[in-house]
C-alpha positions in Angstrom: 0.0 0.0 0.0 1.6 3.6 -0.8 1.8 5.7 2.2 3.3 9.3 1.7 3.4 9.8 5.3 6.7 10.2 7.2 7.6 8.8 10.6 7.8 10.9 14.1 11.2 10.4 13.8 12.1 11.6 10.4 9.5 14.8 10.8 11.8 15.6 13.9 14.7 15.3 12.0 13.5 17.1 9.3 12.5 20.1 12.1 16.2 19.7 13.3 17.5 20.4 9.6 15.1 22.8 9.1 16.0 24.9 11.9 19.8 24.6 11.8 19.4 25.6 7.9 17.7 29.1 8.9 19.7 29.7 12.5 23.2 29.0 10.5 23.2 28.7 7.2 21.0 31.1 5.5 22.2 34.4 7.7 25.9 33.4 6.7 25.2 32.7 3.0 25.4 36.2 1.4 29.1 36.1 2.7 30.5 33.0 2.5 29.1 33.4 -1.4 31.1 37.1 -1.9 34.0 36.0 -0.1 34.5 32.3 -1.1 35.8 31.4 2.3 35.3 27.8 3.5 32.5 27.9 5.7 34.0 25.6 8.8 32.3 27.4 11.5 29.3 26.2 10.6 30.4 22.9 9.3 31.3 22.4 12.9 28.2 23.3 14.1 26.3 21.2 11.4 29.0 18.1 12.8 27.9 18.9 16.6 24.5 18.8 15.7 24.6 15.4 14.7 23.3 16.6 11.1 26.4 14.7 9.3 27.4 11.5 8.4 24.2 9.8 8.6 24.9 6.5 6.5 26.9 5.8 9.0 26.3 2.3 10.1 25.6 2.2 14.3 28.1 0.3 15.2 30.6 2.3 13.4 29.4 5.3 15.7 26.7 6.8 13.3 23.2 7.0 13.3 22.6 4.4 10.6 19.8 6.5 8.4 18.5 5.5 5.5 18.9 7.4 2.3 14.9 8.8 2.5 16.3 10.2 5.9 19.5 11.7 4.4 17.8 13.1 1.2 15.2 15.2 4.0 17.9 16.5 5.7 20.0 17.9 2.5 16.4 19.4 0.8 16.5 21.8 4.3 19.5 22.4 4.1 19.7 23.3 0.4 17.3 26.0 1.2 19.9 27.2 3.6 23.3 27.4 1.5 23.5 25.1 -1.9 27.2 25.7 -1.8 27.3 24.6 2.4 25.4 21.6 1.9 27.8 20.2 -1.3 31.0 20.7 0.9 28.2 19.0 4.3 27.2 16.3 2.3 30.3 15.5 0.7 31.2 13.4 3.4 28.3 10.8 2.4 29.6 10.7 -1.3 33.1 10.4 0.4 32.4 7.4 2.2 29.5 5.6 0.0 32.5 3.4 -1.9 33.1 2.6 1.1 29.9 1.4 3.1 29.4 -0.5 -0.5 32.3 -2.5 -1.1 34.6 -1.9 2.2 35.6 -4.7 4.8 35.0 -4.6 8.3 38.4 -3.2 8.7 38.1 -0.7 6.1 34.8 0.5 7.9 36.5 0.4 11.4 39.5 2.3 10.4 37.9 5.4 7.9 34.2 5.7 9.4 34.6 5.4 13.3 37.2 8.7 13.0 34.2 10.8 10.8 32.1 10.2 14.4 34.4 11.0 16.8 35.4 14.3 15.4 34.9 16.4 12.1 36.8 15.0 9.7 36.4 15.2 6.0 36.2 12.5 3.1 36.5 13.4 -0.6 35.0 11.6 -3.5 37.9 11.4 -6.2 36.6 10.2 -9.8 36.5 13.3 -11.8 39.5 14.1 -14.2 40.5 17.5 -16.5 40.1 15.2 -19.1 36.8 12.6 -17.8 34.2 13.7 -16.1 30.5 11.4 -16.8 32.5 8.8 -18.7 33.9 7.2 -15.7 35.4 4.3 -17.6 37.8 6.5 -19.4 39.8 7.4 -16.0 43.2 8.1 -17.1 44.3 8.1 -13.3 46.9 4.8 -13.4 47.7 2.2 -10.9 50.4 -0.3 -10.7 51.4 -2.9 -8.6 54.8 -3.0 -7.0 55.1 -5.6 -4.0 52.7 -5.1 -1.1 51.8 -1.1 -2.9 49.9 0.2 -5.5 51.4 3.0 -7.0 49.1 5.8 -8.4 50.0 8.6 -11.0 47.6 10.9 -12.1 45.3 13.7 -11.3 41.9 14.5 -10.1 39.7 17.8 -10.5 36.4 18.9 -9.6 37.1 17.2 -5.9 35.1 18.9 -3.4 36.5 19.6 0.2 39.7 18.4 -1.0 42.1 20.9 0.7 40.3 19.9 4.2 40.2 16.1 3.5 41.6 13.6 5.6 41.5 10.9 2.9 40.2 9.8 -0.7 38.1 7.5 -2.2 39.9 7.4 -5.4 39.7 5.6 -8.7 42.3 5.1 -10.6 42.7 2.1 -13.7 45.3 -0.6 -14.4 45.1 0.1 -18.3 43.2 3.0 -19.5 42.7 1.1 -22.7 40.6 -2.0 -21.1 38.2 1.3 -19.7 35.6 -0.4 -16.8 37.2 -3.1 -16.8 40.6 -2.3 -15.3 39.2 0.0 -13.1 39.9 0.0 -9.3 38.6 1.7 -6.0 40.9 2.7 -3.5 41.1 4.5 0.1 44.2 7.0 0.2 45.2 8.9 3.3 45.5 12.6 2.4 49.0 12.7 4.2 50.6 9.9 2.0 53.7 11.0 0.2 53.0 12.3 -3.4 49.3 13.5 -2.5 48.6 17.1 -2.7 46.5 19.4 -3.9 46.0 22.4 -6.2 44.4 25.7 -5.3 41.0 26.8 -4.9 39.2 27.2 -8.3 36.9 30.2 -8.7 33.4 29.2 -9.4 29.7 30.4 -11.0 28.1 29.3 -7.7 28.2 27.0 -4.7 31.4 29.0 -3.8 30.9 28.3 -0.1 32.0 24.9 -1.2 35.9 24.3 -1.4 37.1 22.9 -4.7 40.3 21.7 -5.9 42.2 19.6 -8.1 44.1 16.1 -6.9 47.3 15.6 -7.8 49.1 11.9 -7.5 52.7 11.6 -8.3 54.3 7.7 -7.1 51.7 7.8 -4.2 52.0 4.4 -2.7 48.7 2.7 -1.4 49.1 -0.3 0.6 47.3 -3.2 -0.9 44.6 -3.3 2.2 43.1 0.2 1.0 41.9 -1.8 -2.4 37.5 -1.3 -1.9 36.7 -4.8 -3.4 39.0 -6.5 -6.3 40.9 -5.6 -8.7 38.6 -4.5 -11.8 35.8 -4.4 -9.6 35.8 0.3 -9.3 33.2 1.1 -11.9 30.7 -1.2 -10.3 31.6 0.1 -7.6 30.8 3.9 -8.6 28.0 2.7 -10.3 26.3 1.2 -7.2 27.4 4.8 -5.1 25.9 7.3 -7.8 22.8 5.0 -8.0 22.9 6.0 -3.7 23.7 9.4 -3.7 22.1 10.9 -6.9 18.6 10.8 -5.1 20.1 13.5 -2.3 21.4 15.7 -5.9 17.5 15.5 -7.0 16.9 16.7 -3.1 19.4 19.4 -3.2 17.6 20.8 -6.4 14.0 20.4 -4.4 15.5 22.3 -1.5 16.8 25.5 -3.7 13.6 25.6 -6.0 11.8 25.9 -3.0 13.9 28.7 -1.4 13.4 30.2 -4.5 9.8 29.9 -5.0 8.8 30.9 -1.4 11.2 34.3 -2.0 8.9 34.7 -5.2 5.9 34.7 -3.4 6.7 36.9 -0.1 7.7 39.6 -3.2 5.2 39.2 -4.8 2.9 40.0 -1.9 4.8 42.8 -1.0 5.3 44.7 -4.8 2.7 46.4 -6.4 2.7 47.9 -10.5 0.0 49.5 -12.4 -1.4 50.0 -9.1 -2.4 46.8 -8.0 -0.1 43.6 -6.3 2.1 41.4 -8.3 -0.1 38.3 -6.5 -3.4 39.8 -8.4 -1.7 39.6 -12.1 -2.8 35.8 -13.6 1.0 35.4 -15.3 2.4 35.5 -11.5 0.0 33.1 -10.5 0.9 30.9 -13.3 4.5 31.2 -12.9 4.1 30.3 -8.9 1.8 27.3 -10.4 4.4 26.2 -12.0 7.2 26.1 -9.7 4.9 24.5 -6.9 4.0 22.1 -9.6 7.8 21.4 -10.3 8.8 21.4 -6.7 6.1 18.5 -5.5 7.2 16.5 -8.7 10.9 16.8 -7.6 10.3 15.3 -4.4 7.8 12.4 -4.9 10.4 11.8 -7.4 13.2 11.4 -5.5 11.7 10.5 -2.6 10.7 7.4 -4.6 14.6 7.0 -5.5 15.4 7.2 -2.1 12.8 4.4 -1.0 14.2 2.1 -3.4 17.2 2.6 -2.5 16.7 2.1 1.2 14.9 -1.6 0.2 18.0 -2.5 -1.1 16.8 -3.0 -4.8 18.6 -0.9 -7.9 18.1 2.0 -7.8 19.6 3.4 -10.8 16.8 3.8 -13.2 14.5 6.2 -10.5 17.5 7.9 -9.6 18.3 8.6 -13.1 14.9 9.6 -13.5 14.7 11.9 -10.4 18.0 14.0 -10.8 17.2 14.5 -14.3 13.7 16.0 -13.8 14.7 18.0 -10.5 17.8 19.4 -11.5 16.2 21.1 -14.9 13.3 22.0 -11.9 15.3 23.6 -10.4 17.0 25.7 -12.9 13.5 26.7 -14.3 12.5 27.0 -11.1 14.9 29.7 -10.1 15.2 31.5 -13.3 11.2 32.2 -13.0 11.9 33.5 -9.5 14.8 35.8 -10.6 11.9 36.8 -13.5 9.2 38.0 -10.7 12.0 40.0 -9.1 13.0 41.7 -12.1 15.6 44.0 -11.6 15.9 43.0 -7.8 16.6 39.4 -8.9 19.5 40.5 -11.2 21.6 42.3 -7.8 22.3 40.8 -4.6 20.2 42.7 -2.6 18.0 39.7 -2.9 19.5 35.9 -2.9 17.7 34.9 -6.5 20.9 35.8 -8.3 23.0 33.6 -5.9 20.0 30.7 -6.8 20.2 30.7 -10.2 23.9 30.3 -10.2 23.8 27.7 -7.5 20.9 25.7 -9.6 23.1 25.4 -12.4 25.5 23.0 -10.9 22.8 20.2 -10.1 22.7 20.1 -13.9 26.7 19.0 -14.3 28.0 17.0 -11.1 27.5 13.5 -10.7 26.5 12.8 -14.2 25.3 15.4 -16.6 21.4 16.0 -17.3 22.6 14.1 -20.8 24.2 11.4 -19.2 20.7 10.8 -17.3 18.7 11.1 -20.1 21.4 8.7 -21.8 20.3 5.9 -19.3 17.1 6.4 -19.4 16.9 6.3 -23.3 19.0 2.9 -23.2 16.5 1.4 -20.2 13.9 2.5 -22.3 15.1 0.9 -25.3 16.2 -1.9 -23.4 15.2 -2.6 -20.2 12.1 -1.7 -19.5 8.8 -4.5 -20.4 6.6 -3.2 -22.0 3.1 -4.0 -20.7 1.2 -5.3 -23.8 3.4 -8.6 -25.1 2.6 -7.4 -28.3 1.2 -4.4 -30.2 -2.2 -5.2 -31.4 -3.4 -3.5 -34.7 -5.2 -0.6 -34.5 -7.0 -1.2 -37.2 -10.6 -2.4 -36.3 -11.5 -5.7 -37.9 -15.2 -5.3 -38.7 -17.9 -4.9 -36.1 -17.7 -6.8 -33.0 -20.2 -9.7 -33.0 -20.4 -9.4 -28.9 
């Protein structure tokens, strides 16, 4: 039976998020966005709050949540700070490879430390050169003895300056593409790790992001996540985890966005009359409320799947492609109602709209969704008539 009601305990969570968004997030926004500083005083708070880290497994010190619980937490706090919650979240991309294919000692020795302090954890797949076609990682690996030796670089790697390790994958032979392709754990401090400076950004530029740089880094064999040949599965099975929490992040700014259209729009008036009592505004507001609720049922029924432990790729796909070009419609319509107000910072739409873009581009393009989708389609999906039947009637029906 379909139930669209949520628990006591993820309503209070939700409160919890909610409130932390709008006590520390959205009052700090306007300048952690002008100055591009890393926001770790609120980090910190979001840490102590218990607001971080929530796939966690219990007996690894964290609260064990389910993805449906993760993705309500990161829609409230996208309506806080797009760029805080990427460099908040992180942390859950960060260590997915590793609640999916990690042993109990991997678990032990990288999750427990994320609990008992803040600590940070970087995804690392993204290259200059690859970005959506993960099997064409250039980023090499060879083994020498009881090492792996990686040489290569990363770019697009969120937190990366803070981070106290990688999850990084890297290929045996570029030319055997998914095949070759390995996971690995790599402490931040090992020798030939280091990383570039601080790229300037459209938006989320609360968000830290750098480049990766490996040069003879050696990786002792226990930090492999699974076999040998075994990484694009293994980034597969994370981006069909996380991707739901993208297509919240996009919910939580088109809502922002929309509820900053509508207090303006009860407040401005032209031709002598509110902006609320023109039909076009009420239209656009339609719209984006029409948008928003899609967005989430969408990726709420991602999230759901995921958290029943069935693949969740396909509704995933399906949810960050729909909410992250929501969002971007979303917030351009707002920046519209504002006018010239929307185009200056004296209101946060311009901030929005350049936040929104992103959700468009990082893990795995709107094309790359739509790329999936088209191939399940195609492919995967059964149809529910075994066979067309003509439409073409065959004479009066003698029933």
């Amino acid at each position: 039976m379909i139930d669209f009601s949520f628990t006591d305990a993820q309503l209070e969570l939700q409160r919890k998020a909610r409130e932390f968004a709008q006590q520390y997030m959205l009052p700090y926004a306007h300048y952690y966005d002008e100055t591009g500083d890393f926001p770790l005083p609120i980090i910190r708070k979001c840490w102590e709050a218990g607001l971080m880290n929530l796939a966690i497994p219990k007996e690894y010190g964290g609260p064990g949540l389910g993805v449906v619980e993760q993705c309500l937490v990161v829609e409230e706090m996208a309506a806080g700070c797009a760029g805080m919650t990427t460099s908040i979240y992180v942390n859950s991309l960060g260590v997915e490879p590793i609640l999916v294919a990690g042993t109990d000692e991997q678990k032990e020795k990288y999750l427990r430390p994320l609990t008992n302090d803040l600590k940070f954890a970087s995804f690392a797949c993204s290259e200059p050169y690859m970005g959506s076609d993960v099997a064409g990682i250039r980023t090499c690996v060879n083994k020498e003895g009881d090492y792996y030796i990686l040489n290569g670089s990363k770019f697009w790697i969120t937190n990366a300056p803070y981070a106290d390790y990688f999850t990084v994958f890297a290929s045996l032979g570029p030319s055997k593409r998914h095949k070759a392709l390995c996971a690995f754990i790599v402490d931040a401090d090992t020798p030939g790790v280091k990383t570039g400076p601080p790229v300037k950004k459209m938006g989320h530029r609360a968000s830290a992001t750098t480049s990766v740089i490996f040069k003879d880094a050696k990786v002792p064999m226990e930090n492999m996540l699974g076999e040998e040949g075994h990484g694009f599965r293994i980034a597969m099975k994370t981006f069909s985890l996380t991707r739901p929490a993208i297509s919240a992040f996009s919910t939580g700014l088109a809502r922002v966005a929309m509820e900053y259209a509508r207090e303006y729009v009860n407040k401005r008036e032209a031709f002598a009359q509110k902006l609320r009592d023109f039909q076009v505004i009420q239209f656009k507001l339609a719209e984006m409320y029409m948008k928003i609720e899609t967005a989430r049922v969408l990726y709420l029924k991602a999230a759901w799947t995921a958290d029943k432990g069935e693949d969740a790729t396909i509704p995933a796909s399906v949810a960050k492609a729909y909410a992250t070009d929501a969002a971007m419609e979303v917030t351009s319509e707002a920046l519209q109602i504002h006018g010239g107000y929307g185009y200056i910072d004296q209101y946060p739409l311009e901030k929005f709209f350049r936040d929104a873009k992103l959700y468009q581009i990082y893990e795995g393009t709107s094309e790359i969704q739509r790329l999936i989708l088209g191939r399940y389609a195609l492919d995967g999906y059964t149809p529910a008539m075994e066979k067309s039947p003509s439409w073409r009637a065959k004479g009066k029906p003698d029933f």
